[in-house]
PyMOL Python script that loads the backbone (N, CA, C, O; Angstrom):
from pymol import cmd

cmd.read_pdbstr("""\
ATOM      1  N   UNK A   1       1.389 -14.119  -8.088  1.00  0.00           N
ATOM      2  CA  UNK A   1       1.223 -12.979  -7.200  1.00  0.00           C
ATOM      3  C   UNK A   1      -0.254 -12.820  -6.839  1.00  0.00           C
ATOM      4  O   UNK A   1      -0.537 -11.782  -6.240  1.00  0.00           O
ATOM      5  N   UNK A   2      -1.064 -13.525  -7.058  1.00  0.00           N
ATOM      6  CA  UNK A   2      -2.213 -13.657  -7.007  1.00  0.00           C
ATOM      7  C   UNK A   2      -2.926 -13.058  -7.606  1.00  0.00           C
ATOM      8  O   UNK A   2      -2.661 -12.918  -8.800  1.00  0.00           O
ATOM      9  N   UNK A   3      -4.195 -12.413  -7.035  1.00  0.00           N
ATOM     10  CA  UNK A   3      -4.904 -11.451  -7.995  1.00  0.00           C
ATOM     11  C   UNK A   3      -4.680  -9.888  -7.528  1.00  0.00           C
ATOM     12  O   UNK A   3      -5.454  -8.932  -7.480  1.00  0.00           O
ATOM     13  N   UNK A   4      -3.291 -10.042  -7.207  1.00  0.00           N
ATOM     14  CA  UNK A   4      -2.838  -8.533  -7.490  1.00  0.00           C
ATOM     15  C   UNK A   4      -1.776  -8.449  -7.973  1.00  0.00           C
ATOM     16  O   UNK A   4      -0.807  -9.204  -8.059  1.00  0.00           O
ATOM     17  N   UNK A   5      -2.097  -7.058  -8.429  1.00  0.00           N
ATOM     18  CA  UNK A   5      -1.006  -6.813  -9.700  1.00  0.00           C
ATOM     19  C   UNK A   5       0.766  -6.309  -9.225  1.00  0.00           C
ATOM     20  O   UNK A   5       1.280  -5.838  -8.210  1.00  0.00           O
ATOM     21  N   UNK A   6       1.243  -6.709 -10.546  1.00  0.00           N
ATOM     22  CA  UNK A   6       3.131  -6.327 -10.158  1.00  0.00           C
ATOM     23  C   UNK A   6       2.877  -4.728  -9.755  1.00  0.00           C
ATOM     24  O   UNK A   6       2.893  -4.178  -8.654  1.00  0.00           O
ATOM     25  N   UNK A   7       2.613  -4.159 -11.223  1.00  0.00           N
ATOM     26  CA  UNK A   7       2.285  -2.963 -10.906  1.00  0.00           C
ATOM     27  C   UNK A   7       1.835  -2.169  -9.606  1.00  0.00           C
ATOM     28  O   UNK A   7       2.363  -1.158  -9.144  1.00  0.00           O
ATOM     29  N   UNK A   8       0.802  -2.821  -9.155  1.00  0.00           N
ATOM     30  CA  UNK A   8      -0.016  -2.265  -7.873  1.00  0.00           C
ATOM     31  C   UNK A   8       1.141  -2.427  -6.600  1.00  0.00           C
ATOM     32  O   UNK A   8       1.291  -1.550  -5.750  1.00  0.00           O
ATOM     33  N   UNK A   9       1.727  -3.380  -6.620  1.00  0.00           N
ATOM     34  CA  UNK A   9       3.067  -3.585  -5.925  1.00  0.00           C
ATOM     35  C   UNK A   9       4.221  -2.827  -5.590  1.00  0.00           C
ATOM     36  O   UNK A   9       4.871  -2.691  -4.554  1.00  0.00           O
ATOM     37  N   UNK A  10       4.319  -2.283  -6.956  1.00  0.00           N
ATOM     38  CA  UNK A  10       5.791  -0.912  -7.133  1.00  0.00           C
ATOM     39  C   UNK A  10       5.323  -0.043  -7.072  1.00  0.00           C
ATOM     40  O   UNK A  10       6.102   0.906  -6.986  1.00  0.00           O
ATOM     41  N   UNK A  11       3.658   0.362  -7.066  1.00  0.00           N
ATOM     42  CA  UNK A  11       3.255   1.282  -6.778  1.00  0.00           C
ATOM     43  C   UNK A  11       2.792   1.955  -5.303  1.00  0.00           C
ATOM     44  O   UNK A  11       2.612   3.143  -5.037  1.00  0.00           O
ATOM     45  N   UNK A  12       2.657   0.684  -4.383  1.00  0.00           N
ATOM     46  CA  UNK A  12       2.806   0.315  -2.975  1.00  0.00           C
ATOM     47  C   UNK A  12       4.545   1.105  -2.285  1.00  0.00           C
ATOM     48  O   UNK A  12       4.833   2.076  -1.586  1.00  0.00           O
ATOM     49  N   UNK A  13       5.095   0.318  -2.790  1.00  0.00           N
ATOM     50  CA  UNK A  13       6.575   0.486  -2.619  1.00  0.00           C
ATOM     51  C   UNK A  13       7.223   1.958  -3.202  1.00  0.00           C
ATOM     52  O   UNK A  13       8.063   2.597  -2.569  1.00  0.00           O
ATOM     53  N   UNK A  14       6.799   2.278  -4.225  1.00  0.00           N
ATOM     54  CA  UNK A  14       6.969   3.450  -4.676  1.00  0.00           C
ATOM     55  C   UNK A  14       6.473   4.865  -3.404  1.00  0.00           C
ATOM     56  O   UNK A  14       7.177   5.753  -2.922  1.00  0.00           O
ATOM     57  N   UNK A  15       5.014   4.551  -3.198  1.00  0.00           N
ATOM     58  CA  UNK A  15       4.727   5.704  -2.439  1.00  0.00           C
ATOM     59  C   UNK A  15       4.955   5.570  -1.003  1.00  0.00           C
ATOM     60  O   UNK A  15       4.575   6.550  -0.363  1.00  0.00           O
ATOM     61  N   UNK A  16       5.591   4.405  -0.170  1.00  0.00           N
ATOM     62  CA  UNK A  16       6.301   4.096   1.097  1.00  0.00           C
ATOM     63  C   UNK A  16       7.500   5.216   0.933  1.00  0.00           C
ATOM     64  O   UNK A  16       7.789   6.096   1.743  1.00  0.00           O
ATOM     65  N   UNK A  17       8.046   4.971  -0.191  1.00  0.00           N
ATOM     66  CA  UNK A  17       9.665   5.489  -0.349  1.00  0.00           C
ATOM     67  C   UNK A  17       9.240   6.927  -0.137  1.00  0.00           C
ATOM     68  O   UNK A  17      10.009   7.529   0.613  1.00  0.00           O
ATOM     69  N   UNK A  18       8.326   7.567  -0.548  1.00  0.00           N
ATOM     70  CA  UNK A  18       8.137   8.826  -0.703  1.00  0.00           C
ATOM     71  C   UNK A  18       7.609   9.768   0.374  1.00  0.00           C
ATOM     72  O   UNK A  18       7.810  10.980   0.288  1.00  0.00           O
ATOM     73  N   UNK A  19       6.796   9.112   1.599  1.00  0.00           N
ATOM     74  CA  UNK A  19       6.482   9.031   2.828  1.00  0.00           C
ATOM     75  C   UNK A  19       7.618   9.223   3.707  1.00  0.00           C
ATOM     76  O   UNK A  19       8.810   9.102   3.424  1.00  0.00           O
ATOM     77  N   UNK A  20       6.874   9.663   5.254  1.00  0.00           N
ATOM     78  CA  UNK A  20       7.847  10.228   5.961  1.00  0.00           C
ATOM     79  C   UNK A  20       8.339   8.530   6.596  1.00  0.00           C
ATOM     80  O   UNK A  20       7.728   7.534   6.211  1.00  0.00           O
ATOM     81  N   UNK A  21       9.338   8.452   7.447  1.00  0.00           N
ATOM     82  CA  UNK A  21      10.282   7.243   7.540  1.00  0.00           C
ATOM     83  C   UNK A  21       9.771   5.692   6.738  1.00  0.00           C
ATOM     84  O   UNK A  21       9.870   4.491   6.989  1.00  0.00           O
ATOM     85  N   UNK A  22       9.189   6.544   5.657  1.00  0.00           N
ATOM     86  CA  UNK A  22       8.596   5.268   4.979  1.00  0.00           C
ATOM     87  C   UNK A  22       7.406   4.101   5.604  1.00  0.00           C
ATOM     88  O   UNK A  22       7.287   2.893   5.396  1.00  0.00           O
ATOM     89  N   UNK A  23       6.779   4.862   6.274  1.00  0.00           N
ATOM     90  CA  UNK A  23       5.690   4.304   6.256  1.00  0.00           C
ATOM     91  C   UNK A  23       4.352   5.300   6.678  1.00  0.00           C
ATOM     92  O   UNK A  23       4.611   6.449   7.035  1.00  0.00           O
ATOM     93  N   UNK A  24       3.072   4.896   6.638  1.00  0.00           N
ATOM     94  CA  UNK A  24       2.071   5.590   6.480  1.00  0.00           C
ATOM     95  C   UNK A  24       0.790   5.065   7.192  1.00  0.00           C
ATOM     96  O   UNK A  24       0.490   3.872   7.225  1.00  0.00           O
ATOM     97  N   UNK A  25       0.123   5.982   7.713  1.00  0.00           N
ATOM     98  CA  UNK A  25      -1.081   5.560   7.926  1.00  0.00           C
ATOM     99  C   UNK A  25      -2.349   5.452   7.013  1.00  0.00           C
ATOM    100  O   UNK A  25      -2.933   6.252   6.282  1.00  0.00           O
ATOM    101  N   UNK A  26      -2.568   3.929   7.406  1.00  0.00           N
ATOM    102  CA  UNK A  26      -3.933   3.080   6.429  1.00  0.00           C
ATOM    103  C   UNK A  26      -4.895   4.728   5.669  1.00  0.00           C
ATOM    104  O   UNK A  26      -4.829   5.142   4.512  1.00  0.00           O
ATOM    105  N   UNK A  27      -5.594   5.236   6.695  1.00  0.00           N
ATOM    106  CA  UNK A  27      -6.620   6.176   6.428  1.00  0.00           C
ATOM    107  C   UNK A  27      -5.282   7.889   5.009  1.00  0.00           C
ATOM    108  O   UNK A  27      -5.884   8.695   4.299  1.00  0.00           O
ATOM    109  N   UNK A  28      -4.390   7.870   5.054  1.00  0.00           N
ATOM    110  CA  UNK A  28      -3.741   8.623   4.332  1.00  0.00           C
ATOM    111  C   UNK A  28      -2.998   7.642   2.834  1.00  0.00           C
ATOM    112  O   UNK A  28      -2.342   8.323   2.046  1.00  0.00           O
ATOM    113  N   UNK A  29      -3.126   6.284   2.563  1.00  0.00           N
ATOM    114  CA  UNK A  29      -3.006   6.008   1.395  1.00  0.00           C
ATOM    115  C   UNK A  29      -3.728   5.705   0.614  1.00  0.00           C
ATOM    116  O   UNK A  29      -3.370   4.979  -0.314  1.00  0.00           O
ATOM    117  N   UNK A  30      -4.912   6.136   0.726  1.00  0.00           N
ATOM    118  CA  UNK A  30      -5.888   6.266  -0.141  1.00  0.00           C
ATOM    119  C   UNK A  30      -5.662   7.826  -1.608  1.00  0.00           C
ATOM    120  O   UNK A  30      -5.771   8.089  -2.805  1.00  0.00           O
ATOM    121  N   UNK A  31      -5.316   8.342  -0.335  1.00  0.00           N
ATOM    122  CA  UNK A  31      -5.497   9.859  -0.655  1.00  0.00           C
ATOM    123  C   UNK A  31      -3.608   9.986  -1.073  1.00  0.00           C
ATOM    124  O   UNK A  31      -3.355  10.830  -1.933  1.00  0.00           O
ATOM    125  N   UNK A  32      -3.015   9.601  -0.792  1.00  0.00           N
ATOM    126  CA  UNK A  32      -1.899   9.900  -1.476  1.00  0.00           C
ATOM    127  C   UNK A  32      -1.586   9.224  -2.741  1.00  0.00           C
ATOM    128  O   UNK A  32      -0.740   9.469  -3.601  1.00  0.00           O
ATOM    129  N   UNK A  33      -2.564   8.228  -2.630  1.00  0.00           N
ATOM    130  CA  UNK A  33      -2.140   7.014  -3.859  1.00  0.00           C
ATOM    131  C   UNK A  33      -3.045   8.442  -5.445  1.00  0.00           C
ATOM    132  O   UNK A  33      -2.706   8.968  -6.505  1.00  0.00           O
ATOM    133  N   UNK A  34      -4.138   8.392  -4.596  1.00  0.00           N
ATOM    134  CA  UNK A  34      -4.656   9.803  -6.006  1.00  0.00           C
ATOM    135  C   UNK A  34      -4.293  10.960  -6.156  1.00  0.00           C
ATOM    136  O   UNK A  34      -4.713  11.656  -7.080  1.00  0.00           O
ATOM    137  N   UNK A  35      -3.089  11.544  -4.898  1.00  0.00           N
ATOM    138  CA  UNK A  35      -2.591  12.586  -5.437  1.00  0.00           C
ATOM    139  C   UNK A  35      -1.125  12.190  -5.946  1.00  0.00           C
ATOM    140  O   UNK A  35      -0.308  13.034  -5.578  1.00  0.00           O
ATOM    141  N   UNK A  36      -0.803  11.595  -6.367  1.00  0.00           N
ATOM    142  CA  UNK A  36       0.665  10.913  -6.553  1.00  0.00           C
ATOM    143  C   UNK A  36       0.105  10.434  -8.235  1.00  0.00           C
ATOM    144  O   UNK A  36       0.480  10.871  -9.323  1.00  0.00           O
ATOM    145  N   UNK A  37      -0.822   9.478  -7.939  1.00  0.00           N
ATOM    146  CA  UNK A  37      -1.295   8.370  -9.587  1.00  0.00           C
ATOM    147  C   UNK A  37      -2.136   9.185 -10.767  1.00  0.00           C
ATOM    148  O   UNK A  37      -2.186   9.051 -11.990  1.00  0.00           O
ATOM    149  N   UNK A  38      -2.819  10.158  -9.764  1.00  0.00           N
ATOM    150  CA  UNK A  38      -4.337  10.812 -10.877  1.00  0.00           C
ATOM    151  C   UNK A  38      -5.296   9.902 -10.817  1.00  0.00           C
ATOM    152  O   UNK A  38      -6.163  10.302 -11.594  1.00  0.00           O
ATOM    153  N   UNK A  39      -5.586   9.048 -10.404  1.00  0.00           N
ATOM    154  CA  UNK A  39      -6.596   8.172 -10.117  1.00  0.00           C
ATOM    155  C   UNK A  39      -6.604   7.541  -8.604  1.00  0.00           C
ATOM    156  O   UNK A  39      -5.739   7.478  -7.731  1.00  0.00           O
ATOM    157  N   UNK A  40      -8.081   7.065  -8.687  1.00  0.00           N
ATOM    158  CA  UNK A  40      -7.758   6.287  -7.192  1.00  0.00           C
ATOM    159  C   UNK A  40      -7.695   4.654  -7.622  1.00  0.00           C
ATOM    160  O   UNK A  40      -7.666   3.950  -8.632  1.00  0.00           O
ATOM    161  N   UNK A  41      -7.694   4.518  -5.761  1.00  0.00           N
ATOM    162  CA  UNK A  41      -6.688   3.448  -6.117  1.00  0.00           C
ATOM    163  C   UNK A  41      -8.480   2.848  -5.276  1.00  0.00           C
ATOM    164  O   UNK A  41      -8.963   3.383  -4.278  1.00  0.00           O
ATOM    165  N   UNK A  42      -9.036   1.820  -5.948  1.00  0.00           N
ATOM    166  CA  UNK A  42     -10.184   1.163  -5.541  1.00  0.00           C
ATOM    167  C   UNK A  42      -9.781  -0.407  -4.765  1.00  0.00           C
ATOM    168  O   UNK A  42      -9.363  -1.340  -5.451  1.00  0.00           O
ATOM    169  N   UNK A  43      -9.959  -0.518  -3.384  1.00  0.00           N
ATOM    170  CA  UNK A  43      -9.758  -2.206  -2.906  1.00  0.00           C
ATOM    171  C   UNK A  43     -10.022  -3.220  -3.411  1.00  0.00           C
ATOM    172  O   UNK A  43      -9.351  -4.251  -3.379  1.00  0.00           O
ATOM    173  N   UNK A  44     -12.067  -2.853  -4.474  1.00  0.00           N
ATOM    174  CA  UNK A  44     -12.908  -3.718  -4.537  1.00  0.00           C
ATOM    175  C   UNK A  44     -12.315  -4.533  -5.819  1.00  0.00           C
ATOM    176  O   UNK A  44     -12.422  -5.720  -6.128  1.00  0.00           O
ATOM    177  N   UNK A  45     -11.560  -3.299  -6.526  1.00  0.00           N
ATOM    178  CA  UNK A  45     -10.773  -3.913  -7.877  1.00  0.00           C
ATOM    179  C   UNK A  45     -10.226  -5.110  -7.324  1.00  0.00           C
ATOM    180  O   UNK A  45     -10.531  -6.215  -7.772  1.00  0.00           O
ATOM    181  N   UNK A  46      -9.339  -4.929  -6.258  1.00  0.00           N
ATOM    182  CA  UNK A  46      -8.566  -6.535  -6.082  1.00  0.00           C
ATOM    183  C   UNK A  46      -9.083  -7.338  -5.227  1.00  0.00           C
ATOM    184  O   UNK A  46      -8.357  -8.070  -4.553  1.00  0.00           O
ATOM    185  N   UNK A  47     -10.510  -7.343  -5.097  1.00  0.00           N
ATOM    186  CA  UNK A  47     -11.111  -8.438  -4.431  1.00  0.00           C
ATOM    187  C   UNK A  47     -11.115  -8.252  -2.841  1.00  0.00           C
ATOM    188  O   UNK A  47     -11.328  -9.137  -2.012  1.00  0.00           O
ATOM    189  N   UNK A  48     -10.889  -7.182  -2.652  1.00  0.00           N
ATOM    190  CA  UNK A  48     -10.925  -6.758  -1.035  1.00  0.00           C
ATOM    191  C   UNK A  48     -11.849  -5.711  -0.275  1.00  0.00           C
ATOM    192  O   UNK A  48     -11.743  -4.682  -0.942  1.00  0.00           O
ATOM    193  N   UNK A  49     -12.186  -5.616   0.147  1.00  0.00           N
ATOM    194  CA  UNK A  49     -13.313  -4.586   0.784  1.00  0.00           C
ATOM    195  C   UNK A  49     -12.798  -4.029   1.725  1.00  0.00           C
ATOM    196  O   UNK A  49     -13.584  -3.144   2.062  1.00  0.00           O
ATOM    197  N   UNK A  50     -11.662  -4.014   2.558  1.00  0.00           N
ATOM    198  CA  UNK A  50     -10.873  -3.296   3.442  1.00  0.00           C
ATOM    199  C   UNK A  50      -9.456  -3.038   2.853  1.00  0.00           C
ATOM    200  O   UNK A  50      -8.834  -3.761   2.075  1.00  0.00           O
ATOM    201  N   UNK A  51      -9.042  -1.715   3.456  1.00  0.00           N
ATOM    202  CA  UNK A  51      -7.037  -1.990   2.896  1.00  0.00           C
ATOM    203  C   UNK A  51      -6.605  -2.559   3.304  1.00  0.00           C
ATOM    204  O   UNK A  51      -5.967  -3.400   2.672  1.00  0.00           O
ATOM    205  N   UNK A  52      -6.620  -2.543   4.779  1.00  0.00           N
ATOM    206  CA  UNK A  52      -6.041  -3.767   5.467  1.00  0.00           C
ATOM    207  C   UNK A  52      -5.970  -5.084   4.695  1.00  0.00           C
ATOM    208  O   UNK A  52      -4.797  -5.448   4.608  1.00  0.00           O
ATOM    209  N   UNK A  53      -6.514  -5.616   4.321  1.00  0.00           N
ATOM    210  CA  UNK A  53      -6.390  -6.847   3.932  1.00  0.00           C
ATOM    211  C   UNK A  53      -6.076  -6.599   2.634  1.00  0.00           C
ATOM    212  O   UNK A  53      -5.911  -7.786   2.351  1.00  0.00           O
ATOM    213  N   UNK A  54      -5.917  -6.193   1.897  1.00  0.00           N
ATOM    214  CA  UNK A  54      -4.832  -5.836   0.804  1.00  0.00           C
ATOM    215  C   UNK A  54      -3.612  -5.549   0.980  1.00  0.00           C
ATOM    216  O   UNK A  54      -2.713  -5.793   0.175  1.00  0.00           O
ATOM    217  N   UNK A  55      -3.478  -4.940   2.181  1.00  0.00           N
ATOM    218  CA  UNK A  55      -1.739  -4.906   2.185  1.00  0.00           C
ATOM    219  C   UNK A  55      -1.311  -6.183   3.185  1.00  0.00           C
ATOM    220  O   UNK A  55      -0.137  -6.388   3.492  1.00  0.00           O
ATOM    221  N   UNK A  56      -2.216  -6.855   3.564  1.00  0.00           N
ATOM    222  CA  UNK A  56      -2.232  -8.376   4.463  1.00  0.00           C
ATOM    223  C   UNK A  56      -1.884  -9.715   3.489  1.00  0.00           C
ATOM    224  O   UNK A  56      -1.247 -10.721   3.803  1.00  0.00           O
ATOM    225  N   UNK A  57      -2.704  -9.284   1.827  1.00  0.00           N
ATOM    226  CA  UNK A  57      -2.462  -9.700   1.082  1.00  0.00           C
ATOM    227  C   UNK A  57      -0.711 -10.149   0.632  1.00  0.00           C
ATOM    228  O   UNK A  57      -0.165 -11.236   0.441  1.00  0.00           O
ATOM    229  N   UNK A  58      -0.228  -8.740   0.592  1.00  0.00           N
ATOM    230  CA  UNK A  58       1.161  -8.758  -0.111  1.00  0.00           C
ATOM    231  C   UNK A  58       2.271  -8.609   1.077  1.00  0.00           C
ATOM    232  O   UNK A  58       3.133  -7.739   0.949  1.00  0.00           O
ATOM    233  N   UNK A  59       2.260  -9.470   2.262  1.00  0.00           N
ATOM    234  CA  UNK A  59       3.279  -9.626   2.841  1.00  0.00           C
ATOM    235  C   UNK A  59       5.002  -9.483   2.288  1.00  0.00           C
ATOM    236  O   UNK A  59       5.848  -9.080   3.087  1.00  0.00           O
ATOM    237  N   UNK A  60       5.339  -9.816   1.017  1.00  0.00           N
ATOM    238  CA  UNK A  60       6.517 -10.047   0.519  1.00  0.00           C
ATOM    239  C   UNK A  60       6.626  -7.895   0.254  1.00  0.00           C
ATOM    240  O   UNK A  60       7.627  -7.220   0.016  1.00  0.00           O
ATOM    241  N   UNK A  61       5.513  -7.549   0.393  1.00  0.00           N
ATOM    242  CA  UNK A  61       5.920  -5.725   0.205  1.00  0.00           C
ATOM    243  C   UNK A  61       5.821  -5.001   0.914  1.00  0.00           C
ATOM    244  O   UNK A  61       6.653  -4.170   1.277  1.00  0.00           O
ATOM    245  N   UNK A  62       4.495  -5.212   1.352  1.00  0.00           N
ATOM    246  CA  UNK A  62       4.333  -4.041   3.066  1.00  0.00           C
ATOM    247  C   UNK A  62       3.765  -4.808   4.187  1.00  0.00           C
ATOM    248  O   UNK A  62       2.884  -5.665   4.119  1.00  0.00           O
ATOM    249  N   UNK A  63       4.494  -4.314   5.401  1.00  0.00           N
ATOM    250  CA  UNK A  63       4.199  -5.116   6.605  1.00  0.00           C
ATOM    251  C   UNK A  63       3.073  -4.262   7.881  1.00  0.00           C
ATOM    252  O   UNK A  63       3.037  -3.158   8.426  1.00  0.00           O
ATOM    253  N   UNK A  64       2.619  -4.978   7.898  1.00  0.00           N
ATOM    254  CA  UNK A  64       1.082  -4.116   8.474  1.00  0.00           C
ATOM    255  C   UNK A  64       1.582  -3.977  10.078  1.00  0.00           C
ATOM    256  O   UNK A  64       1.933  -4.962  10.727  1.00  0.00           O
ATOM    257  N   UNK A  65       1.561  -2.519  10.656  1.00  0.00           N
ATOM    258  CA  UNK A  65       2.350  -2.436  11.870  1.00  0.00           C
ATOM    259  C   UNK A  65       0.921  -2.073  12.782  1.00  0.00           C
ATOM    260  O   UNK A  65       0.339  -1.036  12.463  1.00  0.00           O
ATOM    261  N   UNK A  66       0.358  -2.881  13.883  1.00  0.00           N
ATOM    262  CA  UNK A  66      -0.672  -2.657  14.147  1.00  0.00           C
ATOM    263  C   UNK A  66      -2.612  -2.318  13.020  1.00  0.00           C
ATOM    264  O   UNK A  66      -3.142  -2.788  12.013  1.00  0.00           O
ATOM    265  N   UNK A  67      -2.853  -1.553  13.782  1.00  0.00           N
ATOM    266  CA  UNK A  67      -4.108  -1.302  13.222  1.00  0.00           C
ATOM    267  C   UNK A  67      -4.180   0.028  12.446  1.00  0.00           C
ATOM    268  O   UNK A  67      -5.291   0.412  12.080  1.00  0.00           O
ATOM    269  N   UNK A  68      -3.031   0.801  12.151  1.00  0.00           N
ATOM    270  CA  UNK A  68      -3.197   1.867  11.404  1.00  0.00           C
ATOM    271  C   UNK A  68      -1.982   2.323  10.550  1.00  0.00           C
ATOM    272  O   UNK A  68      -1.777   3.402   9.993  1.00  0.00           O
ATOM    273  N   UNK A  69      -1.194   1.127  10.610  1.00  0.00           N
ATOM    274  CA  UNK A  69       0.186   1.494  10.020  1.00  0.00           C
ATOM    275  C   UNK A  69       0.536   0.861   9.037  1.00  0.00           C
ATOM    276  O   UNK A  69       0.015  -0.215   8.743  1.00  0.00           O
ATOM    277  N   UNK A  70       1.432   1.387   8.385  1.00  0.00           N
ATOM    278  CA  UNK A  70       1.968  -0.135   7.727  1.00  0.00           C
ATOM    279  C   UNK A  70       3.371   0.863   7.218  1.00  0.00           C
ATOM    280  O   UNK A  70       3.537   2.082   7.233  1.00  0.00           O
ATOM    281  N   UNK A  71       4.340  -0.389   6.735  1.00  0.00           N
ATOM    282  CA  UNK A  71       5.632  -0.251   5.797  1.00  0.00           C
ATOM    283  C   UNK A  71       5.972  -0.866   5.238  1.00  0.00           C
ATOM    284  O   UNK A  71       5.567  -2.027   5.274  1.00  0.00           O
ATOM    285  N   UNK A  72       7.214  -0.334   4.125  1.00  0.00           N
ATOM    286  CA  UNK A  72       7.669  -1.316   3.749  1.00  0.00           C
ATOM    287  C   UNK A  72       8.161  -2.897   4.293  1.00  0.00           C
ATOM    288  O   UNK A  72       8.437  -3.039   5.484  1.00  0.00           O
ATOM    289  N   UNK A  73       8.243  -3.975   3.410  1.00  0.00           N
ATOM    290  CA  UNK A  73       9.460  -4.804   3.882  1.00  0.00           C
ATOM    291  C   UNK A  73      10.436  -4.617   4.814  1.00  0.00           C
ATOM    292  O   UNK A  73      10.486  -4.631   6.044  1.00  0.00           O
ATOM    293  N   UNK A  74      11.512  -4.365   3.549  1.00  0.00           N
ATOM    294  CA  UNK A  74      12.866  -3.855   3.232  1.00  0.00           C
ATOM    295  C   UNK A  74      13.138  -2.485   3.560  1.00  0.00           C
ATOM    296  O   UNK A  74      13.493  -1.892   2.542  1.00  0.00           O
ATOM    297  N   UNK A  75      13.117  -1.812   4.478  1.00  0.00           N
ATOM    298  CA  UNK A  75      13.321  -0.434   4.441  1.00  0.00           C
ATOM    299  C   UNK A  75      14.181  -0.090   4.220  1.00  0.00           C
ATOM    300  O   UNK A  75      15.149  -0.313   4.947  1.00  0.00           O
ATOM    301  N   UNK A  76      14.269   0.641   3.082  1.00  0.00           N
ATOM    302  CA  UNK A  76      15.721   1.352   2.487  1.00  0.00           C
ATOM    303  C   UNK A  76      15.364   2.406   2.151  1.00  0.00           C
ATOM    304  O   UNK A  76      15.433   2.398   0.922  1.00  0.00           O
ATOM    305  N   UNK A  77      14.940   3.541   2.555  1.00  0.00           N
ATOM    306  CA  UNK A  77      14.594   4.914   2.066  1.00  0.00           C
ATOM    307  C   UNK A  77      15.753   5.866   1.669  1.00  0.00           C
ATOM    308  O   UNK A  77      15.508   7.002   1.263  1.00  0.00           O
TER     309      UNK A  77
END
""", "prot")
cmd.dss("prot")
cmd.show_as("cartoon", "prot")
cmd.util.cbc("prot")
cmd.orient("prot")
């Protein structure tokens, strides 16, 4: 899975599900990931300096819809 984690994954997928039609804008999962986790959620940890390219990273979980979106895969909310 590379150098990101399972965890960080279901935790991706976790807060899609919880979002309105399951998906979210880039600039609001920052901020939901620390009001949801109690911590934030840092890019630089997984080797990325943008979100974008962290969730570009994990194609098999969220699919990047333009320049400010993204969702799940699988949408099953």
């Amino acid at each position: 899975m590379n150098c990101l984690s399972l965890k960080l994954t279901l935790q991706v997928v976790e807060l899609l599900r919880h979002a309105p039609e399951c998906s979210m804008m880039f600039n609001k999962f920052i901020p939901a990931y620390h009001h949801h986790y109690g911590h934030q959620c840092r890019v630089a940890d997984y080797g990325f300096t943008k979100l974008i390219e962290l969730f570009e990273a994990i194609p098999h979980v969220a699919k990047v819809r333009g320049q400010s979106y993204f969702e799940p895969l699988n949408k099953t909310c």
